[in-house]
N, C-alpha and C positions, 0 to 999 in steps of 0.2 A: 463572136465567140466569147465565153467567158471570161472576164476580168478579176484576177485579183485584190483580195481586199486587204494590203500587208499593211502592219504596222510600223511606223515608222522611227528613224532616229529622234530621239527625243534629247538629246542630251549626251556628250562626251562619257560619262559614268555611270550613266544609267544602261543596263542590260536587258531587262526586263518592265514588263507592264501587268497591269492588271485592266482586264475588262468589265469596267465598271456598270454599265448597262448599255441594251441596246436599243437604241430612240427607235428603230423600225422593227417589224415582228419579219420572221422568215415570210418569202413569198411577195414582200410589199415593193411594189414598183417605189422607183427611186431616181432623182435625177440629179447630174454632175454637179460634185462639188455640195451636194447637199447632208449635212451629220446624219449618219445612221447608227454612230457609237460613243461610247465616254469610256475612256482613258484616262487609268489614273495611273501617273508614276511615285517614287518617292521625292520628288518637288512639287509638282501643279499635276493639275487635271486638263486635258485637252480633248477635242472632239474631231471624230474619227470620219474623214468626207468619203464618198461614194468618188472611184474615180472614172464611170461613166453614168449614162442614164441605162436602167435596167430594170430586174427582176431582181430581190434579194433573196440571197442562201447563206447561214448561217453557220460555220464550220465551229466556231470554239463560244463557248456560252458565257454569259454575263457570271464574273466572280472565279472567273481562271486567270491564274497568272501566265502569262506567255513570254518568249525573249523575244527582243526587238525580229522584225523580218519574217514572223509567222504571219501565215494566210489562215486569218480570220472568218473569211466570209470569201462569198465570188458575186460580182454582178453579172446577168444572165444579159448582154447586151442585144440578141436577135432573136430572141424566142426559145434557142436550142436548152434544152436540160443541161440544167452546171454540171461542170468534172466533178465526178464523186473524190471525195477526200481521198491522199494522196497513198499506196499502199503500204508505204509504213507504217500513218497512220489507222490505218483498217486493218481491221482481224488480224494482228502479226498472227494470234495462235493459230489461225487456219492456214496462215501462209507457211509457217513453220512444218504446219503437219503435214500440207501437200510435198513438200521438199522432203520431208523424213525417206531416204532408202528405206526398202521392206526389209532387210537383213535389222535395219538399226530399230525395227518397229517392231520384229520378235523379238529379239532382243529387252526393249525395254517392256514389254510386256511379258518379258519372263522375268526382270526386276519387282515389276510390279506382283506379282503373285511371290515373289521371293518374300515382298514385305511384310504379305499376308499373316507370314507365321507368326507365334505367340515372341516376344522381343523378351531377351534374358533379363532376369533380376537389374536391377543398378546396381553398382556398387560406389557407395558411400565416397567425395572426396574431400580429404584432408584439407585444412586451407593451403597447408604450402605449397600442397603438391596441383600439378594442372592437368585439367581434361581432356580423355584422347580426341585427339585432332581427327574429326571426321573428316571420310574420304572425298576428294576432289570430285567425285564424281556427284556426289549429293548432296546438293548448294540446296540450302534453306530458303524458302522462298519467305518473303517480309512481309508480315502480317501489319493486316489494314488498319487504318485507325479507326476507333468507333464510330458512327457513326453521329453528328451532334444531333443532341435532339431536346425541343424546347418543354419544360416544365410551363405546368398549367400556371397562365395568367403570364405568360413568357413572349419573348419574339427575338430569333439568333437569328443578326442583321452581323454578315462578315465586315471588318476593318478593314476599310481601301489602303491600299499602299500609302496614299498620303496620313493618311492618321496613325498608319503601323510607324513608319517613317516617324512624324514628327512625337511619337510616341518614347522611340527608343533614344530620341536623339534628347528629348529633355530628363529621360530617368539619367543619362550618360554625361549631362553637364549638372544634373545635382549629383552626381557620384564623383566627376572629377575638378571639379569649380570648390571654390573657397567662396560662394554667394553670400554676399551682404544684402541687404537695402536700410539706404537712408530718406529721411521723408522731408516734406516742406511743404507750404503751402502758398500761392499765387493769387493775387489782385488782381483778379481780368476786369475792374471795370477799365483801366486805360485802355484795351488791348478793345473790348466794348462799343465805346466810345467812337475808338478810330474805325473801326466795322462801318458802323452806325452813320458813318461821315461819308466814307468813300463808296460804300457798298452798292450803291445807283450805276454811279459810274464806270468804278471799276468790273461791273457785271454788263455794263453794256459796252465797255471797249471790248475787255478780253471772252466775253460767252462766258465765263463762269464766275459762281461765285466767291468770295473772299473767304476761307475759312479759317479755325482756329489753328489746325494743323499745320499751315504755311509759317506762321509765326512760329511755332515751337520747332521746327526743320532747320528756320532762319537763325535763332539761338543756338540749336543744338552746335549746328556750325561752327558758327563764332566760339560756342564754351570748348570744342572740342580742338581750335588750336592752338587753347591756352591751356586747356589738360592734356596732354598726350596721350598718357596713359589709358585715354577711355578710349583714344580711339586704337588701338592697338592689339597683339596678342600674342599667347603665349607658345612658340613653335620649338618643342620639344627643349634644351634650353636655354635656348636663345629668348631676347623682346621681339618681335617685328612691331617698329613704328609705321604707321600707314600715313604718308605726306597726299593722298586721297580721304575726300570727305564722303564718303558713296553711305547713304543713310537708309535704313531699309523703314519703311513703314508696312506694320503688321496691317491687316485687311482679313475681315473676319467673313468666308464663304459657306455655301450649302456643305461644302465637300471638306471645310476644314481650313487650319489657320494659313495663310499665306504672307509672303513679306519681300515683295517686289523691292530694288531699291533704285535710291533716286541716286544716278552718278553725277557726282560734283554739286552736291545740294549745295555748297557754297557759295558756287556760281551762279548758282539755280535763282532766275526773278519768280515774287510771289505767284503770278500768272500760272509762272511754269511749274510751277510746284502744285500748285491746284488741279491745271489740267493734266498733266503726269499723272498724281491719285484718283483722280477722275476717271484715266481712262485705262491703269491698273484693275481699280472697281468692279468699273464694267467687263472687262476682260475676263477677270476672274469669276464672272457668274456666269460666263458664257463659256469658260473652260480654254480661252484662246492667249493664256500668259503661258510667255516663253521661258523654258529653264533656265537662259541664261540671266534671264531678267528675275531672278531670286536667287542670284549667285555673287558673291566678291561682297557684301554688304561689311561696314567697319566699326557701324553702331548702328543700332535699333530704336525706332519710337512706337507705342502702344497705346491706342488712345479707346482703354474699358469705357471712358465715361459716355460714348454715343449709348451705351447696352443699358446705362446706368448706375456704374461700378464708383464707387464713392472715394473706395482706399484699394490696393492689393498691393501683391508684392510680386513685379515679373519676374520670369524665367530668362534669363542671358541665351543667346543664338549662338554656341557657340560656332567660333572658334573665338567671338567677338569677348569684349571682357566688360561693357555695359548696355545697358536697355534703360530707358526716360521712359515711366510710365505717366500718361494723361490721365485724368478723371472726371467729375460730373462737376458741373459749377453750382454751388450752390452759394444761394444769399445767408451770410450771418452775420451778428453781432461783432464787430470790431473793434479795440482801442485805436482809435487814432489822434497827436494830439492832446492825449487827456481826457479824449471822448468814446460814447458808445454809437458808433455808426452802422451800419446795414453797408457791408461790401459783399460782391458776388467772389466768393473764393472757389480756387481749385488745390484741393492737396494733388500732388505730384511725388513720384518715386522714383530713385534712381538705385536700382540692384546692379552690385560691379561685383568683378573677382576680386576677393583680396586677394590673390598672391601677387597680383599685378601692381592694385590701385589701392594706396591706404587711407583711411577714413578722411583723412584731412583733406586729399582730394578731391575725392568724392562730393564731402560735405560743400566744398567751393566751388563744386562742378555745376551741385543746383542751386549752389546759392546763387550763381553766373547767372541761370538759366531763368531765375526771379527776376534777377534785375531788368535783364533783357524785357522781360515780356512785362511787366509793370511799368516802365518806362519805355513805349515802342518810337516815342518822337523819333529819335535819329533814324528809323526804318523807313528806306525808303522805298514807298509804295507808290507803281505809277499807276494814278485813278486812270 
C-alpha cells in the first residue's frame, strides 16, 4: 500500500519548511532511504529520504512552504495507484457545494440576482467619521496577489527559507547592534613555516590536513578568556557571560551561508578541529547538517580569504557580540628591523557591539589574536 512521504521535525523552533527542489520527477521508481527532496528551513538545508522502495507521486510542489508533518508525496510500494490527496485538500469548493441544502442554494441564488441590481451612489466619508460595517453575511473574499512575472533579460528564482532567514536576521542586527570593526594585520610566515614542518605527518597520523583555520579557533579561544566580553551577550538588560567557548565557523554552501559550531573549541586538539570543518563541509553540500549543530555558538570566525576577499567588515550573528574576520595572504613589503622585507601578511577584522565591548578591548582582542598566530611555538601540535 502507499507510504507517506512527511516531513519531518527539524528543529525545536522551527514550524515550518520550504520545498526546495525535488531530486526525483513524479512517476520515478525509488528505493529506501534514497533523497527524493531538498528542504530548506530557516537554519540548514536537508534532504528528504524515500521511506520505502516504490513508485513516486508528488503531492505539494518544489517552492511551497509547508508545516512540519505535511504528506508531501506518497511512495506507491505494490503497484496499486497512490491515495489521491486527502479531501480537504481537494476541491473543498465542490465539497462545499455537494453539502449545500437546496433551501440554502435558492436562497443564495436569490442573493445573487439580488446583486445584480444597479448599487446606489456612494456617499462621501468624512475622515472622522467610519464606514458602515458591512453585513456578517457578506465576507470579502482576499484578492490574490499578482502574479510575479519576469521582464525581459530577467529570471524570478524564489528565496529559500535559508536566505529569507539569514536575510532578515542581518538587516535586524544592523538595526539593533552598536557594530564597529577594528583592523590589524598578521605575519603568517611563522604559522607558514610550522605547516610546512609537520604537514607530512601530521596528514598521515590524523587523515587530514593541517590548516590555517585550526590556528585561529586555537587563538580565538585563548583571546576570548581573557576578553570576556566577546564572548558574551546582551539579554534584554542583563550581560550573559558564556564560561563556554562553543565557536561557530561560517562555511559558505550552494544554498547559502552556514555556521556550524565547534563546542568547547578550547578543548578542541588541532586534528579535531580540522576534521570537525571537514566534515561540517561536506555535510553541508549534501544538505545532511543538523539544526542543532548551528545553534548555541558564543563567537564567530569567517574566513573571506579562501574566495579571495583581501579586507571586509563582518556582520555579528547575533545574539553574539563579535565575529574575527580571515583574509587572503598576501606577500608585501615589510619594515622589519630597520628593513624592507617580503612577509606573507593577512589583514584580519574583528567587528564587536559597542554597547557591550569598548574599543580598548576590542583593539587588545586582536592584538591577542596577532600575537598568537605570529608566535605559534608554544602551540602544541601533535604531528
Amino acid at each position: 500500500m502507499p507510504v507517506d512521504l512527511i516531513i519531518p521535525s527539524v528543529g525545536e523552533s522551527i514550524t515550518e519548511v520550504q520545498i526546495a527542489e525535488w531530486l526525483k520527477k513524479e512517476g520515478d521508481e525509488v528505493k529506501k532511504d534514497e533523497n527524493v527532496a531538498v528542504i530548506d528551513s530557516e537554519k540548514t538545508t536537508l534532504e528528504l529520504p524515500a521511506p520505502e522502495n516504490g513508485r513516486l507521486r508528488i503531492l505539494r510542489q518544489a517552492g511551497e512552504t509547508v508545516p512540519i508533518g505535511t504528506v508531501v508525496g506518497r511512495i506507491e510500494t505494490n503497484g496499486e495507484p497512490a491515495i489521491e490527496e486527502s479531501k480537504e485538500a481537494k476541491a473543498p469548493a465542490e465539497k462545499k457545494k455537494a453539502e449545500t441544502p437546496e433551501p440554502l442554494k435558492e436562497k443564495a441564488a436569490a442573493k445573487t440576482e439580488k446583486r445584480k441590481e444597479p448599487a446606489p451612489a456612494e456617499t462621501p466619508v468624512s475622515a472622522p467619521s467610519k464606514p458602515a460595517r458591512a453585513p456578517e453575511t457578506e465576507k470579502t473574499e482576499p484578492v490574490a496577489a499578482a502574479p510575479k512575472e519576469a521582464k525581459e533579460g530577467e529570471r524570478i528564482v524564489p528565496m529559500t527559507m535559508l536566505r529569507r532567514t539569514a536575510a532578515r536576521r542581518l538587516v535586524e542586527a544592523k538595526q539593533q547592534m552598536a557594530m564597529l570593526t577594528t583592523f590589524n594585520e598578521v605575519d603568517m610566515g611563522a604559522v607558514q613555516s610550522l605547516r610546512k614542518e609537520v604537514q607530512e605527518k601530521f596528514e598521515k597520523r590524523h587523515g587530514v590536513k593541517l590548516g590555517f583555520m585550526s590556528f585561529f579557533v586555537n587563538a580565538a579561544a585563548v583571546a576570548l578568556k581573557e576578553f570576556t566580553q566577546l564572548n558574551a551577550e546582551i539579554r534584554g538588560n542583563d550581560i550573559v557571560y558564556h564560561e563556554r567557548y562553543d565557536i561557530g565557523v561560517a562555511i559558505a554552501s550552494d544554498r547559502g551561508l552556514v555556521v556550524p559550531v565547534l563546542r568547547g573549541a578550547d578543548k578542541m586538539s588541532f586534528d579535531g578541529i580540522e576534521k570537525a570543518i571537514g566534515d561540517y563541509a561536506k555535510r553541508s553540500r549534501e544538505g545532511k547538517l543538523k539544526p542543532q549543530e548551528l545553534e548555541g555558538g558564543s563567537f564567530t570566525i569567517t574566513n573571506g580569504g579562501v574566495f579571495g576577499s583581501l579586507l571586509s567588515t563582518p556582520i555579528i550573528n547575533p545574539p553574539q557580540t563579535g565575529i574575527l574576520g580571515m583574509h587572503s595572504i598576501q606577500e608585501r613589503p615589510m619594515a622589519v628591523n630597520g628593513q624592507v622585507v617580503i612577509r606573507p601578511m593577512m589583514y584580519t577584522a574583528l567587528t564587536y557591539d559597542h554597547r557591550l565591548v569598548d574599543g580598548r578591548e576590542a583593539v587588545m582582542f586582536l592584538r591577542r589574536i596577532k600575537e598568537i598566530i605570529e608566535s605559534p611555538s608554544h602551540v602544541l601540535i601533535e604531528g
